[in-house]
C-alpha positions in Angstrom: 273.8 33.8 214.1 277.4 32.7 215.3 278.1 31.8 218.5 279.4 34.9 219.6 276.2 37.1 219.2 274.3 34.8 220.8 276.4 35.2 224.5 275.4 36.8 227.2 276.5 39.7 228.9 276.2 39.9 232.7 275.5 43.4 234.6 278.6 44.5 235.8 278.6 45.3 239.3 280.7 48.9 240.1 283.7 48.1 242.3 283.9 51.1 244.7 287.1 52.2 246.7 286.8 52.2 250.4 283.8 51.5 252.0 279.9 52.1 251.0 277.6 54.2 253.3 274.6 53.4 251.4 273.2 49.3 250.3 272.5 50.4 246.9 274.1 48.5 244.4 275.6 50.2 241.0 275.8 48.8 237.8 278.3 50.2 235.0 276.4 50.9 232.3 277.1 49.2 228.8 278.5 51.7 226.4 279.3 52.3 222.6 281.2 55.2 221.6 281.2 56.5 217.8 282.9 59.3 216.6 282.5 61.3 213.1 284.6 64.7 211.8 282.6 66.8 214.1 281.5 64.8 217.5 281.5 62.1 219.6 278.2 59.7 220.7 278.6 58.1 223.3 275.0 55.4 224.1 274.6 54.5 227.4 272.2 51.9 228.4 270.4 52.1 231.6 267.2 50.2 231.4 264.8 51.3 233.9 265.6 54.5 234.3 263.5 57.9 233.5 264.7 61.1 231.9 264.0 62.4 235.6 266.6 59.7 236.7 269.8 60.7 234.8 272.2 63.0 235.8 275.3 64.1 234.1 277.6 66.1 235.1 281.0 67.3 233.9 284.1 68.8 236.4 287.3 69.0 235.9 287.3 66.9 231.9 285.8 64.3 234.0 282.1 63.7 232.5 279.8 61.6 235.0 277.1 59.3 234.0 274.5 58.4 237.0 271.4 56.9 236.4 269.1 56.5 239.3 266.0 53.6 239.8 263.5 54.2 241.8 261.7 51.4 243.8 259.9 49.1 240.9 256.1 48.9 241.8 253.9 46.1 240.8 250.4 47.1 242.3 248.6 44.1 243.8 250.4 41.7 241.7 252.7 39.0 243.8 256.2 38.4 242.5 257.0 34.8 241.4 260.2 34.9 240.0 262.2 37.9 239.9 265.6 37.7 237.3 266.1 41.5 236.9 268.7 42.7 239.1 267.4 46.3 240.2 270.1 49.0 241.3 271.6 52.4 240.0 274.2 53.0 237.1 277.5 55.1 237.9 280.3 56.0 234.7 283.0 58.2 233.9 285.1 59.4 231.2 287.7 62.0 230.6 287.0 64.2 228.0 289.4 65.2 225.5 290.9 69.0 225.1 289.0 68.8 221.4 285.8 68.5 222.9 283.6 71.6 223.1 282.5 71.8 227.0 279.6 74.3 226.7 277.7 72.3 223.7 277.4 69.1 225.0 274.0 67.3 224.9 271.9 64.9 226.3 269.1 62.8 225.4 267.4 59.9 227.2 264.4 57.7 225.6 263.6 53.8 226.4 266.2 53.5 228.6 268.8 54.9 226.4 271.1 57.9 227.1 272.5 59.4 224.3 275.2 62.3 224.7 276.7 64.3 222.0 279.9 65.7 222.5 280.5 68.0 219.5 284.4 68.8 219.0 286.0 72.4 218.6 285.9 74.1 215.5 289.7 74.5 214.7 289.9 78.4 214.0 290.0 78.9 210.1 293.3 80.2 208.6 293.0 84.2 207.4 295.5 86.9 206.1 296.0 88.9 208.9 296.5 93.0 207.8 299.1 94.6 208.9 298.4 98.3 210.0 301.1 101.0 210.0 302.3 103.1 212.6 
């Protein structure tokens, strides 16, 4: 392994404009976007959170990502040392006019959201008839 694969990458804390009214903390989650002739992926990593957790939402070509943790619960087990910083995940993106809105879909599983956002079909060329008056 080089030294570059072996580096590690910090959560990213969200930086919010104006002023919070809540003290939860939001993490941008890490990304990788692939594309092929007919879609794009786009994997989201949110570690921690449930299927019941996600939300997505898309308004105005602006596609949300929220993920949402709830409290972490340990039973009768005392913490010693606790390195996992806990909070919610918060992402947007714009989607492009050649994605297809009304098919996009969503998948979470082991902390892993997985969205594919299939592109239009461009419409097929055809002879057009020409009826007579």
């Amino acid at each position: 392994m080089t030294e570059k694969e072996m580096q590690l990458k910090q959560k990213q804390e969200l930086q919010q404009a104006g002023e919070a009214t809540k003290p939860d903390k939001f993490y941008v989650p890490a990304v990788d976007i692939y594309e092929t002739a007919e879609a794009v992926t786009v994997l989201a990593e949110m570690p921690g959170v449930s299927k019941e957790g996600v939300e997505v939402d898309l308004e105005d070509d602006t596609l949300t990502i929220r993920g949402k943790m709830g409290p972490q619960e340990f039973g009768d087990e005392t913490i010693l040392l606790q390195e996992f910083e806990t909070g919610h995940y918060l992402r947007k993106f714009t989607v492009a006019e050649t994605i297809d809105q009304a098919k996009i879909d969503a998948k979470m599983a082991d902390g892993l959201l997985t969205l594919v956002l299939p592109k239009l079909v461009p419409a097929a060329p055809r002879k057009i008839e020409v009826q007579g008056g």
